[in-house]
N, C-alpha and C positions, 0 to 999 in steps of 0.2 A: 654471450660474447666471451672468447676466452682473453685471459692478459698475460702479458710477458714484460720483460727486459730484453732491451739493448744498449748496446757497448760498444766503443771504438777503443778500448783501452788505454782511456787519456791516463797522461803520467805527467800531465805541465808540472811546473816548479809551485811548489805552494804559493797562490800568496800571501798566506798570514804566515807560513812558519819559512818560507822560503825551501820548504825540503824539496826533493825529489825522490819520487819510488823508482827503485831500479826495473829493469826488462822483467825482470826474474821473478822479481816481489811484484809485479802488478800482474804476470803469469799467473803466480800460484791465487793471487786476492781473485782472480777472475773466476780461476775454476771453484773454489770456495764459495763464488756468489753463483754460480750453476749450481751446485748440487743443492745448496739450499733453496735456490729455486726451483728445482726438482721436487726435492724434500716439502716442501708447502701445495703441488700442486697446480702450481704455475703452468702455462702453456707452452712459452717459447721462450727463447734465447739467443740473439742474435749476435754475432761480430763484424766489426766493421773492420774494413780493409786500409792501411794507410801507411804510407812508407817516409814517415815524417818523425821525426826525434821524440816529439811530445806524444807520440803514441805508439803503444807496447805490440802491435797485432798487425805483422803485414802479411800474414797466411793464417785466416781465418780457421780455414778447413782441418790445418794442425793441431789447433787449441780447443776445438771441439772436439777433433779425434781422442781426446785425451779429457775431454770431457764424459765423452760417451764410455766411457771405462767409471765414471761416479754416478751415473743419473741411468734410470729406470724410463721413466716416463716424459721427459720432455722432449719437445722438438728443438733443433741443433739446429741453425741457421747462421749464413753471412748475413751483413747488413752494411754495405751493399758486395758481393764480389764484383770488379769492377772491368763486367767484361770486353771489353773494347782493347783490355794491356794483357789480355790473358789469352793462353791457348784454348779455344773450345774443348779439343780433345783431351787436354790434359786436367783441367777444371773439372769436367766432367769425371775422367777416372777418381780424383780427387772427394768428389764427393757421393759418388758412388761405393766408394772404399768407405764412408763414412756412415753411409746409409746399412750397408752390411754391417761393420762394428755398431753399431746402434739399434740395428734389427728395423729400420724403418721410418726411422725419426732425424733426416738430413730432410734441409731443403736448402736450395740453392737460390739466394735472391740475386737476381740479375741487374746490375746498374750502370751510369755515367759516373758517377760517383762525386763528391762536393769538390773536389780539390784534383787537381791535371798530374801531380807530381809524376804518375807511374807511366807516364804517354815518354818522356823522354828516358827514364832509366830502361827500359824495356824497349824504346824505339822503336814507337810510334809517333805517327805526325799529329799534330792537332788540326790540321788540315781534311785528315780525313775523320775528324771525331765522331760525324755523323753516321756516316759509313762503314767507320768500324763496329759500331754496336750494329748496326743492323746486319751487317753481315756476319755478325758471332754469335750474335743471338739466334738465325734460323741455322746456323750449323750446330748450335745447342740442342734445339730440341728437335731436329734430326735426328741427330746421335740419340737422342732418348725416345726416339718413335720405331728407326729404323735397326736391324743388327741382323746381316752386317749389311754397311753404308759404304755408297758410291756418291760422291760428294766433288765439287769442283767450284773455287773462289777466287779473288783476287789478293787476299791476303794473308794465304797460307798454301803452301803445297798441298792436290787434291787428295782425295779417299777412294782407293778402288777397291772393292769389294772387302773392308776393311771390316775386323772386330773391334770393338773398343770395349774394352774388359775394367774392372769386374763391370759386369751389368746391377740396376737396384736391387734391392730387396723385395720389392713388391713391383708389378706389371713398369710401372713408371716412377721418377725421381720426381717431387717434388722441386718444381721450376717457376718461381713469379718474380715479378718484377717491381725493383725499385723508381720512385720518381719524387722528385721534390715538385711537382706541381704542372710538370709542362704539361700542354691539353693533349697533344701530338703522344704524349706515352701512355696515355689514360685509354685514348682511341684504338693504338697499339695494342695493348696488351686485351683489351677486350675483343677486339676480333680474334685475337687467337687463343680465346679464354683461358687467359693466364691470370691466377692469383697476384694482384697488386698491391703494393705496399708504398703511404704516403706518407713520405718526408716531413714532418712537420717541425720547423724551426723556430718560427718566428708567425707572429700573427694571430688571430681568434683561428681555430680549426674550423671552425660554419663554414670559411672560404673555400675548403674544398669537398663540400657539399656537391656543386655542379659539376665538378671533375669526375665527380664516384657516379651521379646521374652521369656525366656522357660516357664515365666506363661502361656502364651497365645498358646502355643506351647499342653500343657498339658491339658488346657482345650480342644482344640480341640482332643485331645486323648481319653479326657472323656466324648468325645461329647455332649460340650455342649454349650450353644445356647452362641453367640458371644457377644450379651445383657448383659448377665451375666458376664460378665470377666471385670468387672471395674478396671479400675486401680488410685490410691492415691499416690500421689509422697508429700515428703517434705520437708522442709529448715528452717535451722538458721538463726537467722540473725534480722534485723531490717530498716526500712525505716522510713525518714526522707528529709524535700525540700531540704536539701544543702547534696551530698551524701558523703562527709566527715564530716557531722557532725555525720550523722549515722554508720559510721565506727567509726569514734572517743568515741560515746557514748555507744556502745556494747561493745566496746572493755573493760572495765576492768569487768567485767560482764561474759565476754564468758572466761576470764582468770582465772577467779574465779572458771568455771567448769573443765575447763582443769587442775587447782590444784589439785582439787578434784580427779577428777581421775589417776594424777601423784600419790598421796597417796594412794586412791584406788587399783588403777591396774595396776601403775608404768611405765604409760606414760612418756616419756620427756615431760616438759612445753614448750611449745612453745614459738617462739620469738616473738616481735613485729614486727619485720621484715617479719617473716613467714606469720603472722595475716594479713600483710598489702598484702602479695601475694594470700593469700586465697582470698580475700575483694576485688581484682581490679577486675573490671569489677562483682561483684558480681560472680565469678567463682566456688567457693565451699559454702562460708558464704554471706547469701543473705542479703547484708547490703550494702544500697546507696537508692539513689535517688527513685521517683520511676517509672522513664523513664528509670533507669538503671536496677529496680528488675524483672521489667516488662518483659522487653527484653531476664534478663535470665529465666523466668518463663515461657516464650513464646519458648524457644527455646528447652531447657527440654522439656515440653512439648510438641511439634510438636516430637522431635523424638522418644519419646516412646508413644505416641500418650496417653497420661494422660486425665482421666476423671476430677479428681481433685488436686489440689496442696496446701497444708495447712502449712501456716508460723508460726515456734515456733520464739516469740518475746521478749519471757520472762525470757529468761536464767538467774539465780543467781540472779532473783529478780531486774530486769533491774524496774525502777520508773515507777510507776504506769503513771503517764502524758505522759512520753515518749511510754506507749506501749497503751494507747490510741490516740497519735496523729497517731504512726503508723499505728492501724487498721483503722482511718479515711482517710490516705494517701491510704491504701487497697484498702479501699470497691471506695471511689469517684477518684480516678488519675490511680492507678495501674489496677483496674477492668474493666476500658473500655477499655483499652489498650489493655488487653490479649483478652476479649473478639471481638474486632472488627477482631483480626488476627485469634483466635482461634474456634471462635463462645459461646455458651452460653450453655455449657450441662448441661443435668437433668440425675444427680445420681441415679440411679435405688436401 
């Protein structure tokens, strides 16, 4: 099983020291936690897409372009690009430009994404929220089947006998799909044997266990080759040597998100008590030791049989030092671990 990091380039306002990192300064910390992710052997890398003040990254595509100028060996991925507010044809150049600067190591994750912001800056309805991903997804990977493409929709002007350049680096672009759990994108993306990548926020991860069955369930529906059904699992959380320090130091961080969306979307806030029950054993929020992260990344994974598992570390702008000791705890103590139980897969 290989492992990564992801990122939406939180920059919230401290809560213990009240600071805030600038656009600029959480840019460069970014590309800093790439290359040393690279540098340790890491697999992936992801960014997320978000046009919100508390976060530094609303063109993913740009800040790995600029990554793939430090890193040798890892995969450069969105997390999610959110394409429903996005031009197919132009997403697609975008990472195909990225795929050749990189020599082969872009992929494009496909999503709804958590948060609507980009439906009205960019104008779109959320009327059609359902319709627009499904119809920019099969003109997605159109354009990555066909060249050149003749192409006709409802939500963009057609394609007649159209190139779209640069084309990838290798036969096809690296194209899967994100989902925080709906059953309806699990079924999706296995009929059209797409690499799936699962949302994990909140909750024991076991829960989408039967998701990854009816992925794999549907792929072979749509018969298709069993290579092809990757599956991405992920987690919160944080590691650090003492695994209460790593609880203790997420912790007003992860609280900070949980506000947010108490105002948002009228969550209860969570106790510290609850926090602490989420945290033992690393059972939902993947924060300890990392003999202890390990152990649950190994066990998730063995029973949904995961390709990959990617730890978001960053929550509410958790300190730059602490989310690069954790990637270094990753890549050298946590990675031989899972790998000696799990073995060492290549992400297709």
């Amino acid at each position: 099983m290989q492992l990564g990091v992801y990122s939406f380039g939180d920059r919230h306002r401290d809560p213990i020291t009240g600071d805030q990192v600038s656009v600029a300064d959480k840019l460069a910390q970014t590309l800093e936690r790439i290359k040393l992710a690279d540098e340790l052997g890491l697999g992936f890398y992801g960014l997320g897409e978000h046009h919100l003040a508390d976060y530094s990254i609303s063109n993913p595509g740009t800040v790995l372009a600029a990554a793939a100028s430090l890193t040798s060996r890892i995969t450069l991925s969105s997390a999610v690009t959110v394409l429903s507010t996005e031009d197919p044809v132009r997403v697609y150049q975008q990472f195909t430009t990225l795929d050749q600067l990189s020599r082969g190591r872009a992929e494009l994750l496909a999503g709804r994404g958590s948060f609507t912001e980009s439906f009205p800056l960019f104008g779109a309805s959320l009327e059609d929220y359902d319709e627009l991903f499904e119809e920019k997804l099969a003109l997605l990977l159109k354009l990555d089947r066909e060249d050149p493409i003749t192409w006709s929709g409802k939500f963009r002007e057609p394609l007649a006998d159209a190139r779209v350049l640069p084309r990838p680096y290798g036969s096809r672009l690296r194209i899967s799909v994100g989902t925080g759990g709906n059953p309806e994108s699990s079924i999706r993306a296995g009929l059209l044997g797409l690499p799936v990548v699962y949302a994990v926020i909140g909750g024991e991860p076991e829960r989408f266990a039967p998701l990854v069955d009816l992925y794999r369930r549907a792929g072979e529906a749509g018969e298709q080759e069993p290579e092809r059904l990757n599956v991405t699992m992920s987690a919160i959380g944080l590691i650090a040597r003492r695994s209460q320090d790593a609880k203790d130091a997420f912790y007003p961080y992860w609280l900070e998100t949980m506000k947010y969306g108490s105002r948002a979307r009228g969550w209860p806030v969570p106790s510290r008590a609850e926090y602490d029950s989420w945290t033992r054993d690393a059972q939902s929020i993947f924060a300890g030791s990392p003999e202890e992260v390990a152990e649950r990344l190994i066990s998730v994974g063995r029973l949904v049989n995961a390709d990959r598992y990617a730890m978001q570390m960053d929550w509410s702008g958790v300190p730059h030092e602490l989310v690069m000791d954790a990637i270094e705890l990753l890549g050298t103590e946590v990675m031989p671990l899972v790998h000696k139980e799990l073995g060492q897969s290549t992400v297709e």
